[in-house]
C-alpha positions in Angstrom: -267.0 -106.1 2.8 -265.7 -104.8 -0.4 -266.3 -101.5 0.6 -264.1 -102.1 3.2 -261.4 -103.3 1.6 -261.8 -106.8 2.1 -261.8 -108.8 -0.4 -264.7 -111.0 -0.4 -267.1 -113.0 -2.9 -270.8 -114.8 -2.7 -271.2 -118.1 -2.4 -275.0 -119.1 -3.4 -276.4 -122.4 -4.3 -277.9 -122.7 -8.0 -281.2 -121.5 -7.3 -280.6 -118.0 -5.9 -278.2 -116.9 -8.7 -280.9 -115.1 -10.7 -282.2 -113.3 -7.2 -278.1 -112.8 -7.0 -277.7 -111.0 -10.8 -281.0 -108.7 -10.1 -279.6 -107.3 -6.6 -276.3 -107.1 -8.1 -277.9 -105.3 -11.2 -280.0 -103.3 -8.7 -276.8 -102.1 -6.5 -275.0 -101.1 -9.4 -272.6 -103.7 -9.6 -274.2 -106.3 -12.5 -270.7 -107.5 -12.7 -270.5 -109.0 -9.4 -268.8 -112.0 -9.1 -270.1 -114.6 -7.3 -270.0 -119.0 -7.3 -273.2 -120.8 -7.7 -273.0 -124.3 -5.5 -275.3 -127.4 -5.8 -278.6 -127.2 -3.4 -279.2 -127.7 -1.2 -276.4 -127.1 1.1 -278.3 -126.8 4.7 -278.3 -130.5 5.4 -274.9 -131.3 4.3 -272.5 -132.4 7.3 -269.1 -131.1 7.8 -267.2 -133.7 5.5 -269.9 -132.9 2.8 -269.2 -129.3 2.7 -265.2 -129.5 3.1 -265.3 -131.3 -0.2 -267.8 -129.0 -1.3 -265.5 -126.2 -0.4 -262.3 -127.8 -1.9 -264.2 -128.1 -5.5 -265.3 -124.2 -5.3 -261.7 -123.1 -4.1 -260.3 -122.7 -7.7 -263.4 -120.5 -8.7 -263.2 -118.7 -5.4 -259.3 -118.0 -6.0 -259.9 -116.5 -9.3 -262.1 -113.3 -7.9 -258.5 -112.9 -5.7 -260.0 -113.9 -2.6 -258.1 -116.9 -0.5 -259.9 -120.2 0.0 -257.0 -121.3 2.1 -256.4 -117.8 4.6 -258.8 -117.7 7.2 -260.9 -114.6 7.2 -260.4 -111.7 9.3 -261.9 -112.4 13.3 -263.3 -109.1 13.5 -264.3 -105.7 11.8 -261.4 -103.4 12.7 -258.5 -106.0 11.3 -256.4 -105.3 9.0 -256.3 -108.0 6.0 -253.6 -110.3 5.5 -251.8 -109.4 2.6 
């Protein structure tokens, strides 16, 4: 999504983050950012991951993507600015 313009960052649970660095690392871009959650996530209910989402949202904001704007509904959208 970067590529096209939109800015966007990984959210993985603990686990995956080394698998995250070396694909990172392996496309050229060991600098990545990306936010590491608590796993598992799969079974939690809506409620659980809404406050999930609200603790990540400060981390998330800092790579300059919006917790708070909904992403774009398709491909060929413009982002909000």
């Amino acid at each position: 999504m970067e590529e096209r313009g939109i800015p966007s960052i990984l959210v993985c649970t603990e686990p995956f983050t080394a698998t995250v660095k070396t694909i990172a690392r392996i496309r050229g871009v060991p600098e990545r950012p990306f936010v590491a959650v608590p796993h598992p996530v799969a079974s939690l209910d809506d409620a659980a991951l809404t406050r999930l989402a609200s603790t990540i949202a400060d981390r998330v904001e800092t790579h300059g993507v919006s917790a708070t704007q909904p992403a774009r509904a398709r491909v060929g959208e413009q982002p909000a600015r």
